[in-house]
C-alpha positions as CSV (number, residue, x, y, z in Angstrom):
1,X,19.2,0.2,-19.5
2,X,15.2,-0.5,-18.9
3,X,14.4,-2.8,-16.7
4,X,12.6,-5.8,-18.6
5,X,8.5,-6.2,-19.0
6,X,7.8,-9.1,-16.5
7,X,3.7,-10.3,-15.4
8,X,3.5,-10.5,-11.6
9,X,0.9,-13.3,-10.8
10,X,-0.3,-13.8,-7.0
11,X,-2.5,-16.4,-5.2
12,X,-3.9,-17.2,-2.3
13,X,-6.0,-20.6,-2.0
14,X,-6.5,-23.6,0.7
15,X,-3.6,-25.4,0.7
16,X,-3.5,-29.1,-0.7
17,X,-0.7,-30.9,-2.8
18,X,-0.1,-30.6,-6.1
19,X,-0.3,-26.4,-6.8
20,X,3.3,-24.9,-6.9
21,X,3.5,-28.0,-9.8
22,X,-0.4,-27.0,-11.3
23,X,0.9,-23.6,-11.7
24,X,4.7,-24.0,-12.6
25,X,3.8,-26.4,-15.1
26,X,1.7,-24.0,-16.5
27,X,3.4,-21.7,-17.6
28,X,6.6,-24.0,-18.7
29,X,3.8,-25.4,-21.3
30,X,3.2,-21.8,-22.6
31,X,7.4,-21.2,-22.9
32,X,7.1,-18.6,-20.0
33,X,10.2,-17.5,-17.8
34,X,10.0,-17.3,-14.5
35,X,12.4,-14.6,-13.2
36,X,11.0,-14.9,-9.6
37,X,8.9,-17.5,-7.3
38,X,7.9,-16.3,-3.5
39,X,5.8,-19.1,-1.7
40,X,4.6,-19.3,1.8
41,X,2.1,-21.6,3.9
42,X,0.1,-20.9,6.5
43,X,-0.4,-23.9,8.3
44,X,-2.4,-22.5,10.8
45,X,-5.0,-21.0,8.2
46,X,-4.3,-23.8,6.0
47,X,-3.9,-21.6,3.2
48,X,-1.3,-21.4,0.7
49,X,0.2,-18.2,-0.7
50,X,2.8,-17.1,-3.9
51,X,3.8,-14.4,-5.9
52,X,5.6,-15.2,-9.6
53,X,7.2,-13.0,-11.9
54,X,6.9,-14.3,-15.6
55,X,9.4,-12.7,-18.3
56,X,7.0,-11.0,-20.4
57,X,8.3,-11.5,-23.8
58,X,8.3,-15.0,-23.5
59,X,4.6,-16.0,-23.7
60,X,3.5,-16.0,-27.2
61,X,0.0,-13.6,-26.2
62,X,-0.5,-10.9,-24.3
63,X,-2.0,-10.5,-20.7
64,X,-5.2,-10.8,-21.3
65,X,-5.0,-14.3,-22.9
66,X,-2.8,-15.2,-20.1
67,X,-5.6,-14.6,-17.6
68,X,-8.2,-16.3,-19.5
69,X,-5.8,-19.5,-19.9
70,X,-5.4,-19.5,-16.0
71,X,-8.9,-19.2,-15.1
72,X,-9.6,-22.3,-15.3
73,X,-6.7,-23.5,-13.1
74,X,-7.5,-20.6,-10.2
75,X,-11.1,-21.8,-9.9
76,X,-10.0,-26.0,-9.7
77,X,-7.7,-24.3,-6.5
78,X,-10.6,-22.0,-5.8
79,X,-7.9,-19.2,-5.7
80,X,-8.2,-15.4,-5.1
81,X,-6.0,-14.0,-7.7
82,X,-4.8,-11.3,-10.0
83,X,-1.8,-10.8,-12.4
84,X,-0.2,-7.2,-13.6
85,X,1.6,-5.8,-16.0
86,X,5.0,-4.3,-14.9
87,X,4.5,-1.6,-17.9
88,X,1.7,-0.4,-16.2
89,X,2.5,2.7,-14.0
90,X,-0.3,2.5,-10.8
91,X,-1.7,5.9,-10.3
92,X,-1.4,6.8,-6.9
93,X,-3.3,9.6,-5.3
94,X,-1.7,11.4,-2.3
95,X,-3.8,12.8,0.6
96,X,-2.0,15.4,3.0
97,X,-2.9,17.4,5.8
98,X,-0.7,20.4,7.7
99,X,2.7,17.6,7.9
100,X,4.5,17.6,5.3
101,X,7.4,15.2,5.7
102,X,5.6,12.1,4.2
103,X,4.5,14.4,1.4
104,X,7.9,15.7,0.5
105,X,9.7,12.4,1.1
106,X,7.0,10.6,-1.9
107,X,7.3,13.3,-4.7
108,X,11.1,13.1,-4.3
109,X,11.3,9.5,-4.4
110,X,8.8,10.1,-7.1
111,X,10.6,12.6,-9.2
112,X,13.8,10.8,-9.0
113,X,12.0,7.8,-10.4
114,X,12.8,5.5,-7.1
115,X,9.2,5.2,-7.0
116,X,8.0,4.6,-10.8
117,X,4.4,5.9,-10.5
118,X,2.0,8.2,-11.8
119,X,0.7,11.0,-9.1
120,X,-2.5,12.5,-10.9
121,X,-3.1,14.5,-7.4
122,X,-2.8,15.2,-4.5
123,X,-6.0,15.8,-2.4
124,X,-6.1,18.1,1.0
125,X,-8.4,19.3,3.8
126,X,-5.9,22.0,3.6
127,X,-4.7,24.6,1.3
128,X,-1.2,24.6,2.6
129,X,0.7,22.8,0.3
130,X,-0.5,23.8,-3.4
131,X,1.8,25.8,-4.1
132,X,4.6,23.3,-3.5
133,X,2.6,20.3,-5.4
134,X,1.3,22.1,-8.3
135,X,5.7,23.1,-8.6
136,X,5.6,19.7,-9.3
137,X,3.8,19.7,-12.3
138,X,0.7,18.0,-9.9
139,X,-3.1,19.3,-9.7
140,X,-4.1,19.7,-6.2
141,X,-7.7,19.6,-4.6
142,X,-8.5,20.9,-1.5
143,X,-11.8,19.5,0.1
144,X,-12.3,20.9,3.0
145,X,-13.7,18.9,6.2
146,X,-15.6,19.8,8.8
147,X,-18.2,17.8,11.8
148,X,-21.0,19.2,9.2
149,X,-19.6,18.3,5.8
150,X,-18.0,14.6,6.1
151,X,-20.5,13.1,4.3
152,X,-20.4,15.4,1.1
153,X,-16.1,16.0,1.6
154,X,-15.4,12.3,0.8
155,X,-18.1,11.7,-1.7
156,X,-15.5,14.3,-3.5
157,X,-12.8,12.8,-2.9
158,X,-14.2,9.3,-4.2
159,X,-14.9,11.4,-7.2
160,X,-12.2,12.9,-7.7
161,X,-10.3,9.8,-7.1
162,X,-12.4,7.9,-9.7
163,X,-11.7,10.7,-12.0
164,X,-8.4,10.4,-12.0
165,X,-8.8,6.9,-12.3
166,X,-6.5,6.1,-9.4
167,X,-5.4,2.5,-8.3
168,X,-4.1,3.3,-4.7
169,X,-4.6,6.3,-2.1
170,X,-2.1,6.8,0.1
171,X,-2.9,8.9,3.5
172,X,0.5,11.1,3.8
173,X,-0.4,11.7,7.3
174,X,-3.6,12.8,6.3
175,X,-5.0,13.8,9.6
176,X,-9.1,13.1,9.1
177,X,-10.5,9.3,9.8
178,X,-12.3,8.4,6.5
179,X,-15.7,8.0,6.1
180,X,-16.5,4.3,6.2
181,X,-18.4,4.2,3.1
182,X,-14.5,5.1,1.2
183,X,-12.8,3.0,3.0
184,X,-15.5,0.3,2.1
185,X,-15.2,1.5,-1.4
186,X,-11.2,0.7,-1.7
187,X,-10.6,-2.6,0.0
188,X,-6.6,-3.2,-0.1
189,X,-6.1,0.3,-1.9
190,X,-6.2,2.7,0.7
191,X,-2.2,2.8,2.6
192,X,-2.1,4.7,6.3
193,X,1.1,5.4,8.1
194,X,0.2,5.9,11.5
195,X,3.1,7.5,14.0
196,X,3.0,4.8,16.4
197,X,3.7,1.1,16.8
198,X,0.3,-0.2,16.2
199,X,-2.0,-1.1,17.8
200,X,-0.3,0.3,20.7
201,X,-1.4,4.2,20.8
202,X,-4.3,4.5,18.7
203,X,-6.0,8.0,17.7
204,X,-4.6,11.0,18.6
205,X,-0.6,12.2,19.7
206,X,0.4,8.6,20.1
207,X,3.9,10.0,20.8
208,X,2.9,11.8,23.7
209,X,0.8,8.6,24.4
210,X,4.0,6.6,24.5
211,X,5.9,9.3,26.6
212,X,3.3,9.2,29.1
213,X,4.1,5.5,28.9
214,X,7.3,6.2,29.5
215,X,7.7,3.3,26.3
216,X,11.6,2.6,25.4
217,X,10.6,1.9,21.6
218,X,8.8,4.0,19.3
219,X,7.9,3.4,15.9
220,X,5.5,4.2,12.5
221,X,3.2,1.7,11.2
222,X,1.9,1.5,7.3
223,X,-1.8,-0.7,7.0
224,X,-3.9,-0.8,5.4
225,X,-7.4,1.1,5.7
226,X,-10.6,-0.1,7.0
227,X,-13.6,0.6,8.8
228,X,-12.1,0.6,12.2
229,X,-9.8,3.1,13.1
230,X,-5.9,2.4,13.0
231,X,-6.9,-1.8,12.9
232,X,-6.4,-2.6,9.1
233,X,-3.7,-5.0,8.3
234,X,-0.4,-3.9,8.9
235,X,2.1,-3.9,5.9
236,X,5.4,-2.5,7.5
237,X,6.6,-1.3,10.6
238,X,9.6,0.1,12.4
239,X,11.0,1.4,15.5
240,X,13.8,3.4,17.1
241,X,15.0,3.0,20.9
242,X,14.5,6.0,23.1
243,X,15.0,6.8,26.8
244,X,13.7,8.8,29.7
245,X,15.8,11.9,28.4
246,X,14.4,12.1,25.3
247,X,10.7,14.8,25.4
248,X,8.0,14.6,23.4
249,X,9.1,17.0,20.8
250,X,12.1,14.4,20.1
251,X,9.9,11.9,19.6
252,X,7.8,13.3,17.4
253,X,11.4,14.5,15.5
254,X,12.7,11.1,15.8
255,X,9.1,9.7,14.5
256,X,9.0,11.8,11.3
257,X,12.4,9.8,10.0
258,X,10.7,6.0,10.8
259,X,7.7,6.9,9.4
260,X,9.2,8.4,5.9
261,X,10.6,5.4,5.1
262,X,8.3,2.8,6.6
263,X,5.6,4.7,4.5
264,X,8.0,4.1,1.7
265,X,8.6,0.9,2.1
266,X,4.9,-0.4,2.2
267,X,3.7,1.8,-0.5
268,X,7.0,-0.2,-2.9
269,X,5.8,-3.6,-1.2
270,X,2.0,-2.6,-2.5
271,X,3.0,-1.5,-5.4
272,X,4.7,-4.5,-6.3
273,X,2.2,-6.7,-5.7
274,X,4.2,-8.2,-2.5
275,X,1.7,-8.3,0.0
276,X,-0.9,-10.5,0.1
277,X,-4.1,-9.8,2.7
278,X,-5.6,-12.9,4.5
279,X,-8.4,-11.6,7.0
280,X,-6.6,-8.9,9.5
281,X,-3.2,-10.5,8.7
282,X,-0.8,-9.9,5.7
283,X,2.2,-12.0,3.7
284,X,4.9,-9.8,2.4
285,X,7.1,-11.4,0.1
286,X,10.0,-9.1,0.6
């Protein structure tokens, strides 16, 4: 049985009294439905966030009506906003480099339907996986990058990725820092995991980082990208205990299996319109 056709609408605004019955009031007076309320304060930031899923089918117009009815509410709250569509797939562009683990792990959740999506491509400074994504039924792109090229690589991949009129990129360990003009291009859309328990071990073999730490936890982080290397607002995380036995080959085996599903995990939290970015910080409505 289909899941039903439900509107996700989140906020952010300064908090005050009087929105959670502004908003819930609203959409009682159009006959809407709601299957699902998430709300959170921030007292510290004095700022108020929620997330609410309205039963499609029972508002008497479609979306776009529904935002322009709401407009005027958001900006007496002076609220950063948006509402979607649950019958609208995302488009979601991979980027791989040589590992493969976080690439594998996305088109199976992918082709199982786990992960309801839309992959138009998958982009690569590498030619090593084409074979195995275009199996798939997916065009692949390698754009090569080099010290000389960066500038002219990710202008293709921004065109590609406008081409293909993607929503999110997703860096499958993707093992090249972005030009900062991309990342400044995608604010919110572009989803890292890094192999380390940010922002501990930034930047290169942060497992043999941690080892030379001699660290008892290790761990994968998904954030978000930005500017500054491996400092973007973190969406998920995990870790697994080691000890002094354990090399740095285990680690990086033990690694590949946190950062698979923490990967996972964010992308479904992003894709469902669960998180919610406030400066460097994040609410995840899980």
């Amino acid at each position: 049985m289909p899941s039903q056709r439900f509107y996700t609408l989140t906020a952010s605004c300064p908090d005050r009294v009087g929105i959670v019955a502004r908003v819930s009031s609203f959409i009682a007076e159009l006959g809407g439905w709601i299957l699902e309320t998430n709300l959170h304060a921030d007292r510290e930031a004095n700022r108020y966030f929620m997330r609410i899923e309205v039963k499609a089918d029972s508002l008497p117009f479609l979306l776009a009506e529904f935002r322009d009815r709401f407009r005027p509410l958001a900006e007496d709250f002076e609220m950063k906003w948006k509402i979607n569509d649950s019958a609208v797939k995302k488009r979601v562009v991979l980027m791989v480099s040589k590992q493969e683990h976080c690439l594998y792990d996305l088109l199976a959740r992918w082709q199982s339907k786990e992960l309801d999506i839309e992959i138009p491509c998958v982009i690569s400074n590498h030619d090593t996986f084409r074979g195995f994504v275009e199996w798939h039924g997916i065009p692949f792109h390698h754009v090569p990058v080099t010290p000389d090229n960066k500038a002219g690589a990710y202008a293709e991949v921004k065109r590609i990725f406008d081409d293909v009129r993607g929503d999110t990129m997703v860096l499958a360990r993707y093992m090249q820092i972005l030009s900062p003009e991309l990342c400044a291009a995608y604010p919110g859309r572009i989803l890292n995991i890094h192999h380390s328990f940010l922002p501990s071990f930034v930047g290169a073999k942060p497992y043999h980082q941690a080892y030379q730490r001699g660290v008892k936890l290790i761990g994968a982080t998904c954030h978000y990208v930005t500017e500054e290397l491996d400092q973007g607002p973190i969406i998920e995380q995990d870790v697994i205990r080691v000890d002094h036995s354990d090399s740095p080959e285990d680690m990086v085996r033990y690694g590949k299996d946190i950062e698979k599903t923490v990967l996972a995990r964010g992308l479904r939290f992003h894709l469902e319109d669960r998180v919610l970015v406030h400066g460097n910080k994040t609410v995840v409505f899980r």
